[in-house]
C-alpha positions as CSV (number, residue, x, y, z in Angstrom):
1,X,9.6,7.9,17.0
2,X,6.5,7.1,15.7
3,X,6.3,3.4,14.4
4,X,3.1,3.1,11.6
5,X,1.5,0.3,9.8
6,X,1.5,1.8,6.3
7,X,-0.8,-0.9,4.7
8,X,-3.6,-2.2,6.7
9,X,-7.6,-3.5,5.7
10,X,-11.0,-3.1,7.4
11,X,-14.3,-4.6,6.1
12,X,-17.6,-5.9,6.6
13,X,-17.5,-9.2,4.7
14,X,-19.9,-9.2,1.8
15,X,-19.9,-11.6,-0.3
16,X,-21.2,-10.1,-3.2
17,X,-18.9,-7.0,-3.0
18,X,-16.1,-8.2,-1.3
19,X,-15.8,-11.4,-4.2
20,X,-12.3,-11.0,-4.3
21,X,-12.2,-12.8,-1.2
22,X,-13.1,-16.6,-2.7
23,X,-13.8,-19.3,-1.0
24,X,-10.1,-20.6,-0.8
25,X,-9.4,-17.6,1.2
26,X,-11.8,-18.3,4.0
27,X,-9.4,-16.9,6.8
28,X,-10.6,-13.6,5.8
29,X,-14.1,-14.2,5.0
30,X,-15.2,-12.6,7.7
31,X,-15.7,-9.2,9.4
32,X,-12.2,-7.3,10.3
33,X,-12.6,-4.0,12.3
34,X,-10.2,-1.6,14.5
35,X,-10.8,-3.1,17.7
36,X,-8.9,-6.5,15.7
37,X,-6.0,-4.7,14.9
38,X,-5.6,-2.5,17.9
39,X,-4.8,-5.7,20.5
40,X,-1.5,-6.3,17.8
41,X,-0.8,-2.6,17.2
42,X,0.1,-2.2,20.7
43,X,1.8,-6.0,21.3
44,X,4.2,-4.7,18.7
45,X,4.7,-0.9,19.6
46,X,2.9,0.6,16.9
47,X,1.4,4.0,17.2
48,X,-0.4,4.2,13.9
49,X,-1.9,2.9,10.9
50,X,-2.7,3.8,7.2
51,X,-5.8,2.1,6.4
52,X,-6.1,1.4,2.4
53,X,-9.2,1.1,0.5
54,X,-10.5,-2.8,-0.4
55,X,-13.4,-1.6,-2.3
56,X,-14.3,0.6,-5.2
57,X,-16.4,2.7,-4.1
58,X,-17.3,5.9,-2.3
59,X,-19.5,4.2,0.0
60,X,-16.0,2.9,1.4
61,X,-14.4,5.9,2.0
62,X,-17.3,7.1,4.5
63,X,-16.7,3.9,6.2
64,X,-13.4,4.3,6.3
65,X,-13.4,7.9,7.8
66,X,-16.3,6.5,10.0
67,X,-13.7,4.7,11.3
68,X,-10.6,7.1,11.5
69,X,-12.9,9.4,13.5
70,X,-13.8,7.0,15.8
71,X,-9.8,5.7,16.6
72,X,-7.3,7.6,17.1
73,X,-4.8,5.1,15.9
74,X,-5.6,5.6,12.0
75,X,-3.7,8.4,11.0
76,X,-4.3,8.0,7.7
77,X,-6.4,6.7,4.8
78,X,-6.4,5.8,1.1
79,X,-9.6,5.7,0.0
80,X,-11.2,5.4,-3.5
81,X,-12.2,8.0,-6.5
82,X,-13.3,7.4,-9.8
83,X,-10.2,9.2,-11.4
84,X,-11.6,9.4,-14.8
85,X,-14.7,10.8,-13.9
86,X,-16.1,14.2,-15.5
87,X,-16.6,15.6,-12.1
88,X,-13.0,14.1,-10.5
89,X,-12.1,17.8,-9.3
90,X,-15.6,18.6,-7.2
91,X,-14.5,15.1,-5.9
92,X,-11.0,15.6,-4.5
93,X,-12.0,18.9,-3.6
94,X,-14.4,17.2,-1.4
95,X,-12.6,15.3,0.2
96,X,-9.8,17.8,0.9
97,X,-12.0,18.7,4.2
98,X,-11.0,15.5,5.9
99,X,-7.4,15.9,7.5
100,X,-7.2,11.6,7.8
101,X,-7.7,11.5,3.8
102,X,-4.6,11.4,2.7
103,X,-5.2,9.8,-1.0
104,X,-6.5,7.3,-3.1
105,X,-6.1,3.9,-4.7
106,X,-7.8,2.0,-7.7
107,X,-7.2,-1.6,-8.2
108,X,-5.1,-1.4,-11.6
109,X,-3.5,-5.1,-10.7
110,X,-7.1,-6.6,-12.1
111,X,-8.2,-4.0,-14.9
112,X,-7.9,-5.7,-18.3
113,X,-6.2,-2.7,-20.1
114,X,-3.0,-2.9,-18.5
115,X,-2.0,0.5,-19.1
116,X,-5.0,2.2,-18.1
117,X,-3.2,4.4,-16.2
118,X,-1.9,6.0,-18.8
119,X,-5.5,7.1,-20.8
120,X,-6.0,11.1,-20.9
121,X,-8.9,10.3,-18.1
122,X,-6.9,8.6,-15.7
123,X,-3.9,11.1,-16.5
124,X,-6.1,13.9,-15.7
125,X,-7.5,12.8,-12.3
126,X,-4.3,12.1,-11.3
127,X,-3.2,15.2,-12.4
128,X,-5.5,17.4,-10.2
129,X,-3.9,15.2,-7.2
130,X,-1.3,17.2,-6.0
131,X,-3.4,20.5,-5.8
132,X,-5.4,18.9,-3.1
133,X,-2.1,17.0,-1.7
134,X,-3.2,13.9,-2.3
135,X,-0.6,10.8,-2.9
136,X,-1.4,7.9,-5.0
137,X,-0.5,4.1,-4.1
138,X,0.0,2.2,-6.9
139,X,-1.4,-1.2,-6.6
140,X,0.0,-3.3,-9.9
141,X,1.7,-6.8,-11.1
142,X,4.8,-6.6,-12.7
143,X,4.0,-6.3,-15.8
144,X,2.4,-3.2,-15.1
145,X,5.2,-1.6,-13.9
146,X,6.7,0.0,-17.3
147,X,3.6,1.9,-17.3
148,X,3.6,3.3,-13.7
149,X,7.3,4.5,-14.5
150,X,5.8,6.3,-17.3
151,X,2.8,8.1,-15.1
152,X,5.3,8.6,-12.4
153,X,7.9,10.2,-14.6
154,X,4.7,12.4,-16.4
155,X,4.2,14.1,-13.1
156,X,7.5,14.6,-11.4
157,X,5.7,16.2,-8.3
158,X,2.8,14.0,-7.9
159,X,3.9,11.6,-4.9
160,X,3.1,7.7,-5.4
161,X,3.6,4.6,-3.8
162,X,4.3,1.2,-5.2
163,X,2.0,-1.6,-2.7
164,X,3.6,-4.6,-2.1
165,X,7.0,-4.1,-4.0
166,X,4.5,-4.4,-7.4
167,X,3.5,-8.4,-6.3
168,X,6.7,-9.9,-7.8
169,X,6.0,-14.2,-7.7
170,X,8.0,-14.6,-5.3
171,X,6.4,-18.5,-4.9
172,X,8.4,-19.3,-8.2
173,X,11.5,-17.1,-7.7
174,X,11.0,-15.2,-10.6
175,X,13.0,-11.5,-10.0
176,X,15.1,-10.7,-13.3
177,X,12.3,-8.7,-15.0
178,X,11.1,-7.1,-12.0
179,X,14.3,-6.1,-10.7
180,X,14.9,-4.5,-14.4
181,X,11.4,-2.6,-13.6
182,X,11.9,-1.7,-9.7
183,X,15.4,-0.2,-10.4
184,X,13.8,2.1,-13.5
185,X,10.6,3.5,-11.7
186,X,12.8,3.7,-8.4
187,X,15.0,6.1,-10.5
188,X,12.1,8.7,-10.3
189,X,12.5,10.8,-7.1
190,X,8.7,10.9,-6.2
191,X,8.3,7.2,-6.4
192,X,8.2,5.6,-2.7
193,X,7.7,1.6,-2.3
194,X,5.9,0.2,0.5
195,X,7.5,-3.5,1.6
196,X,4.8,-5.2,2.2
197,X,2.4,-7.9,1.1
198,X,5.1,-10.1,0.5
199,X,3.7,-13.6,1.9
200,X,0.8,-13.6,-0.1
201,X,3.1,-13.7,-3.1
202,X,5.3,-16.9,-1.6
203,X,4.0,-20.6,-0.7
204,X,1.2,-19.4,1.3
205,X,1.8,-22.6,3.9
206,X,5.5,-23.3,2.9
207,X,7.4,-20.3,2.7
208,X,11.0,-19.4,4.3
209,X,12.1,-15.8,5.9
210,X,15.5,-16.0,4.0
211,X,13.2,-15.9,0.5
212,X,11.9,-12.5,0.5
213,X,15.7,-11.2,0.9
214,X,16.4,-11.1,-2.4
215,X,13.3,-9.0,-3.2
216,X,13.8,-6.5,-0.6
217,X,17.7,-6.3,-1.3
218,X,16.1,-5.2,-4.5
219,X,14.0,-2.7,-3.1
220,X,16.4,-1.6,-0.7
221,X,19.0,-1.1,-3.5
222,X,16.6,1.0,-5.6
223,X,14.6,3.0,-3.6
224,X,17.5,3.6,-0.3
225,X,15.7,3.9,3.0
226,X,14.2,7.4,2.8
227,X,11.9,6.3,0.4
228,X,10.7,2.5,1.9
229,X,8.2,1.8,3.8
230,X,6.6,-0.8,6.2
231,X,3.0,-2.5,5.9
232,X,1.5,-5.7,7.2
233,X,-1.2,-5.9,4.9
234,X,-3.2,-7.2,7.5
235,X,-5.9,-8.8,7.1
236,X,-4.9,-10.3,3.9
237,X,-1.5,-11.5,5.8
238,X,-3.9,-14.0,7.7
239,X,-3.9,-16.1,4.5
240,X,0.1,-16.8,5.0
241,X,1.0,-15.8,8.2
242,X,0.1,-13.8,11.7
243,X,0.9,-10.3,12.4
244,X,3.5,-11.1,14.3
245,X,5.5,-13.2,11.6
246,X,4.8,-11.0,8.8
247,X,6.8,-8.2,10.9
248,X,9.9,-10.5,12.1
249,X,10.8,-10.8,8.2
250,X,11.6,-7.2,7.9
251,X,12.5,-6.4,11.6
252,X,14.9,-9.4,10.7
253,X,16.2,-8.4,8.0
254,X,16.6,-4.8,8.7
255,X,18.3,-5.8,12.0
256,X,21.5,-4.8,10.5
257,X,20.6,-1.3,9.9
258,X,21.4,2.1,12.0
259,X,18.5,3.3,14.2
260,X,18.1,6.1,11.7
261,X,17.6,3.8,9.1
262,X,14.9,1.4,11.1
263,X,13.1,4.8,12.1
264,X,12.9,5.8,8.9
265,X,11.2,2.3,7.4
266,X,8.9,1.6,10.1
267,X,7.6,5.3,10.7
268,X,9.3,8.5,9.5
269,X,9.1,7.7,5.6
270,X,5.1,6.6,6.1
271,X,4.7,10.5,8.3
272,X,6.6,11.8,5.4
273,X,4.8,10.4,2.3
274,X,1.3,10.9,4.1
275,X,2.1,13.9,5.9
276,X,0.3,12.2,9.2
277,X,0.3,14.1,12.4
């Protein structure tokens, strides 16, 4: 069985692009690359990575594939397109050539229209996804979920992933209204939700395992195990917690489960959604 990382970073810190990263996040102000990860990818038995898209641009998907050509290890990418661009289709097309580009991601957490992703422009690029077999991963607050159960239920065989169970604040306990969310876009078949990205949400120096299990009941509940999957998030875990730690709350908690049921979450569901080799 193949164990992947579903949700991992790389960068060149630059302060001007990368100006997400503030000050108070100086951890990660600095330069992560696959020779960082690969040391933890094989303490912990993994085989694989997806490696997700940190900046907007196309300039970062020929870094990223840079990358993936140069280490075996990425099996996968998500990189970046400008969905509502005139020219979207040329685009995916494009990038159909590389076999480690599996699909894209645009930040929609930070966009001030909140529903963006339901305009006719964004609508139609992600319409033209599946033609090139493409996924999506949604990357959203709560609030935002209503609308990504509407664009998921618009295109019933699109496939899409929800990052980091949607960023529920987990550091104040709040659940009801995400819960209410989770268990309505979970209710759309081609919905998958990637458990990950969890600590970042919590006490970033004060947070407790038994916490998150409430969430990922949640998640669990809605989405069963064929359609959950496992990333670190790394390098943004740094900011909370080490590899190692990030991975002990869900190896933990999913302790429990049959072997068919771990296989699936930390491997088999990623191969299947991203259709990695």
């Amino acid at each position: 069985m193949q164990k992947i990382d579903a949700h991992q970073h790389f960068w060149n810190f630059d302060p001007v692009r990368d100006s997400w990263i503030t000050d108070d996040m100086s951890a990660i102000q600095k330069d992560f690359m696959p020779k960082d990860i690969f040391p933890l990818l094989q303490q912990h038995e993994f085989s694989g990575t997806v490696v997700v898209q940190s900046d907007q641009s196309e300039e970062e998907n020929i870094f990223q594939l840079k990358n993936a050509a140069e280490h075996d290890f990425i099996k996968g990418i998500v990189g970046w397109v400008d969905l509502q661009a005139g020219n979207i289709e040329d685009r995916l097309s494009y990038y159909a050539q590389f076999s480690k580009m599996k699909g894209f991601r645009h930040v929609l957490q930070g966009e001030t229209d909140r529903a963006l992703m339901l305009k006719p422009a964004f609508k139609n690029g992600i319409s033209l996804l599946n033609k090139y077999h493409f996924t999506y991963d949604i990357l959203i607050f709560p609030d935002q979920l209503k609308y990504a159960a509407e664009l998921a239920k618009e295109f019933p065989d699109q496939l899409f992933v929800i990052d980091h169970i949607a960023k529920p604040d987990i550091k104040n306990k709040k659940i009801t209204g995400w819960k209410e969310d989770i268990q309505n876009i979970a209710a759309a078949e081609n919905v998958y939700c990637k458990i990950s990205g969890m600590v970042t949400e919590a006490d970033l120096e004060n947070w407790k395992k038994n916490e998150f299990n409430p969430y990922i009941d949640t998640v669990v509940e809605a989405f069963g195990t064929n359609r959950i999957m496992y990333g670190s998030d790394w390098p943004v875990c740094l900011l909370a917690a080490p590899y190692g730690s990030v991975l002990d709350i869900v190896r933990e908690y999913f302790s429990s489960f049959s072997k068919n049921e771990q296989d699936n979450f930390f491997g088999k569901n990623a191969c299947t959604f991203y259709n990695l080799n």
